[in-house]
Steps between C-alpha positions, in 0.01 A plus 500: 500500500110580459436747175240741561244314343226723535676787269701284304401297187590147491698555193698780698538254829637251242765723330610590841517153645682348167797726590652240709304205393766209507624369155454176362845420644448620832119344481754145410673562867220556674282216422821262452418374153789353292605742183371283229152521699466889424448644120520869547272724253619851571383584857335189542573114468345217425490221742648142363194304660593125408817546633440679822237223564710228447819643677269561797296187452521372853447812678195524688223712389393855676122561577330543222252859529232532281320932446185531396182780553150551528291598209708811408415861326555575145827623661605184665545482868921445534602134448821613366530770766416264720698208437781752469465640859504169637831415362607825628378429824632171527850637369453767758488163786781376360391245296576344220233568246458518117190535311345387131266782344339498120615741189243757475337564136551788291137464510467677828773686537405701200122510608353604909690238702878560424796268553346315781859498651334567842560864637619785746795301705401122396588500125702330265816656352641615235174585365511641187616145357217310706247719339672478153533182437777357745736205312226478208269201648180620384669629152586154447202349585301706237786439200410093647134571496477673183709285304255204613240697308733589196528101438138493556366739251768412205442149539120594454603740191723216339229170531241773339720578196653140428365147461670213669741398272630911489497496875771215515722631232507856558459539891602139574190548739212257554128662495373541854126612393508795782150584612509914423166473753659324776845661538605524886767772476515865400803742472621708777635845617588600842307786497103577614344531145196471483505527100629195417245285728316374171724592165482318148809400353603400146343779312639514178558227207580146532870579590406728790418263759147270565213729561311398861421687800766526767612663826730682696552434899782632732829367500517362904181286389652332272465094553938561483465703797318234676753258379806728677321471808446112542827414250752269711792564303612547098386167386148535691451817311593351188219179519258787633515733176510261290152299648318859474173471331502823175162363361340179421443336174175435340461170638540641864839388530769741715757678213778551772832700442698231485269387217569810324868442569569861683502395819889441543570802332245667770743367773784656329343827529395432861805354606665756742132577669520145712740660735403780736656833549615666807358823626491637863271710700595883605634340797715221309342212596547258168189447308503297159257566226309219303172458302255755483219687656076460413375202731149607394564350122850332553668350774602780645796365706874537570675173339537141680875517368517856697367337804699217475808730507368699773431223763905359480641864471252669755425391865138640431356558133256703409316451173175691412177416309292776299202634587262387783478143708183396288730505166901529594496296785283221379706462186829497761352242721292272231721553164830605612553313839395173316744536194820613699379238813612812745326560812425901642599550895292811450263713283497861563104654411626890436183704582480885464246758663447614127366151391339476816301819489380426145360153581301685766296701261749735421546744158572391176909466516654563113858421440583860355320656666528731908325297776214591620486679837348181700801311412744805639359548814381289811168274428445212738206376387638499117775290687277299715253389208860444241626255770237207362773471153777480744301202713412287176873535437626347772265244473618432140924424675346333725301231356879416314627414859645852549426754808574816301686843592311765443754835432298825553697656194468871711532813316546816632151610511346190656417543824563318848094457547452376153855227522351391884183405293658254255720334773195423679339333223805325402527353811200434553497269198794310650803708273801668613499853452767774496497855387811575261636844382717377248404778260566771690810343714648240337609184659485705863115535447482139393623356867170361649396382143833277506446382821163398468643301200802298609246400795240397264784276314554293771146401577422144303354540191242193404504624142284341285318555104148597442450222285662149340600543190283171380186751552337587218556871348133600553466384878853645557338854370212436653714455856680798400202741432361388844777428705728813444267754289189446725290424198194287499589295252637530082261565168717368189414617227428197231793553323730519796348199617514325163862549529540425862330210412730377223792570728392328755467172273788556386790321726822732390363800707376298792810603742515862313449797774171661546604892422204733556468850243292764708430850627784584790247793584259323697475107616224460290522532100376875523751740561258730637366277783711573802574381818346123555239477212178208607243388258722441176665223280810480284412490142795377291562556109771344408746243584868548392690258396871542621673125405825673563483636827209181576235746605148534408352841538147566576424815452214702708264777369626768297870591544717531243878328438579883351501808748438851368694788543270815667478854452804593715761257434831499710688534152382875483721600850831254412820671344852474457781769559699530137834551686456253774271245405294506771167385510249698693111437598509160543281383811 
């Protein structure tokens, strides 16, 4: 049954659909997995992924759907709401569909965005625990992270206070001669704090630590995080962690954590994250959960071991990618297609009249904040104008091989003249479109959006990269900024460049993935700039070094790897009933 979405909170739909949510032993029947293959953790389980994938080894895959979006609002335009629909549509057709989605961040969910479980009738259940930190994935991942830079900083403390010979016999460590200028990692915290962007640690005497500058960023951007996603299996994750690069030394040579002897004990701490856990939508259609949100500074996508799962358990999977085509999908189709060797049938470009209107010249839109009238009430031209974002989209999937699907994600107050606008431009740039009402209706509303997909997933796909991987990482930016962010071409700055340089020369990152850092507000670097910005280049700061994951991350203008938490905070409206404990206000 359809909530009443438009009165209801999502927390409230939630509550109501968890009361006959099917348990982890039911979920066991339903999806015909062996008992061994389920590890129930109170309402939820995880899923046993190396053996499901071997027991169903031969099994033929299901098509393989890809969500993404157009540049989005501060408020995001519905992936997750989105990708939910559909698999409540399909369900509704009578097919056998599962999905993959991403943990969301206590960053958000305690600032303007919330849960990001999707919403109204297409949301993930129960979700009190997906807000609050489901199975403990992204807990782990910052004991994992932080201990990394607990070896770090004592192992800096301990070669400043003893010679060689003092080293050997008291730590029974060797000296490593850690560069405190040229340390890679900070600590973390899965929350937006803007106060701990640029800290100084080791205040004190010569037994409190080694006094440097140092940093905070949020937990899902953690290289870890990054690792989850592209990790095969337990040993994978293992090699990973322990090739990440904390600093370098002060003859430019990479201090990893294996080098600092913490990465095994890193694994221990992450070893229950590497399998994914099993959620469903308000319509119980199964959904796992794996790796985390942020695609503007981190991957930003569901796991390859999720997927994996998905395509022998599910006739059709649907995985999502965060943020817009420019960023998500490019990572998807150029980072993650490449590492797991899967190939989409189908990439879904969510679009909303909101987004739409405010690439047309409409109001400022602040998460936090009531929209303005324009974006309430019928503007075709707003619409008209907005439709250019949607366009260079669909150019983006296509130039990968794919014709996309564009879903009108509808809301109530969009109207039939504004929707008959972006279908016309859609197909006029050679995409499938179909209006969807998943919000409002659930899988019912969702109908001619599932339809449009399973036809979509049996056209041939001639998918194909943007680039080789023997390209260079300055021409593969440089095909990036033009190619998919319409840029004119990229201004390094000379120490970005000196270290692209030095990377390039160097032949242990010449297969490593090209992972962009920039703005999701805008295709260009500028979150301000809206719709299709002309006349600009890319400048780049920074490269990352991720040895771990194998990822080198350029990163564009400005943003920062540490969100801030505004003036009106979702924290302030979230409570829990002392007698029932309840949780209330989550969105």
């Amino acid at each position: 049954m359809a909530y009443d979405a438009v009165n209801m909170a999502d927390w409230q739909i939630s509550e109501e659909a968890e009361k006959n949510m099917p348990t982890p032993d039911e979920w066991r029947e339903k999806l015909g997995l062996q008992a061994d293959e389920m590890l129930p953790m109170g309402r939820l389980a995880k899923l046993d992924f190396l053996k499901i994938i071997d027991r169903l080894k031969d099994r033929p895959d299901g098509k393989y759907i890809e969500v993404t979006a157009i540049t989005p609002t501060p408020l995001g335009e519905g992936k997750s709401t989105t990708s939910c629909g559909l698999m409540e549509g399909l369900g509704k057709r009578g097919v056998n569909v599962g999905g993959a989605l991403r943990q969301p961040s206590g960053g958000p969910t305690m600032n303007v965005k919330g849960t990001a479980a999707g919403g109204g009738n297409s949301l993930l259940i129960p979700m009190t625990e997906f807000s609050l930190g489901l199975t403990g994935d992204i807990n782990d991942i910052m004991n994992a992270h932080n201990l990394a830079m607990v070896a770090l900083t004592a192992r800096m403390q301990h070669e400043r206070n003893y010679n060689d010979e003092q080293l050997a016999r008291l730590t029974k460590m060797r000296r490593l001669d850690i560069d405190p200028t040229r340390v890679e990692m900070g600590w973390i915290i899965d929350f937006c704090a803007q106060a701990l962007r640029n800290i100084v640690i080791g205040l004190g005497g010569r037994f409190d630590g080694y006094t440097m500058q140092s940093r905070f960023g949020i937990a899902v951007g953690s290289e870890l995080m990054a690792i989850l996603a592209v990790a095969t299996d337990l040993a994978d994750l293992k090699e990973r962690i322990n090739n990440i690069t904390v600093a370098f030394d002060k003859s430019g040579k990479p201090v990893t954590c294996g080098d600092l002897e913490v990465g095994n004990a890193m694994t221990a701490f992450m070893r229950n994250t590497i399998n994914p856990t099993l959620m469903c939508t308000a319509e119980y259609n199964p959904c796992m959960v794996h790796a985390g949100p942020f695609a503007n500074i981190a991957v930003g996508q569901s796991s390859i071991i999720a997927d994996r799962v998905g395509l022998k358990l599910f006739d059709y999977h649907v995985t999502e990618s965060g943020f817009a085509a420019d960023i998500g999908f490019e990572k998807f189709w150029n980072v993650k297609c490449r590492f797991s060797g899967l190939k989409p049938h189908v990439s879904v470009l969510t679009s909303t009249i909101r987004a739409l209107k405010m690439h047309g010249g409409g109001p400022k839109v602040v998460a936090g904040k009531d929209l303005p009238a324009e974006y309430k009430e019928e503007n075709l031209e707003l619409v008209e104008k907005g439709c250019a974002n949607m366009v260079h989209m669909i150019d983006v999937i296509r130039k990968s091989g794919i014709n996309p699907v564009v879903c009108i994600n509808r809301f109530y107050t969009d109207t039939d003249a504004e929707c008959d606008i972006v279908r016309k431009a859609a197909e006029a740039a050679g995409a499938r479109c179909a209006e969807s009402k998943h919000w409002e209706k659930g899988g019912d509303g969702a109908l001619e959006f599932a339809d449009a997909v399973i036809d979509a997933c049996n056209e041939k796909v001639d998918f194909d990269f943007l680039y080789p991987l023997d390209m260079k990482l300055r021409d593969r930016v440089d095909k990036i900024a033009k190619e998919v962010y319409g840029a004119d071409g990229v201004d390094w700055q000379s120490d970005a460049e000196t270290k692209a340089k030095m990377l390039e020369e160097d032949p242990k990152y010449a297969d490593f993935a090209t992972m962009m850092v920039k703005t999701h507000l805008s295709l260009s670097h500028d979150p301000v700039r809206k719709g299709v910005p002309k006349g600009w280049r890319l400048p780049i700061r920074d490269v990352l070094i991720y040895s771990g994951a194998k990822f080198l991350c350029p990163c564009a203008g400005t943003i920062s790897l540490m969100p801030g938490t505004s003036s009106n905070p979702a924290f302030r409206r979230i409570d829990v009933d002392p007698e029932t404990g309840k949780v209330s206000g989550l969105f």
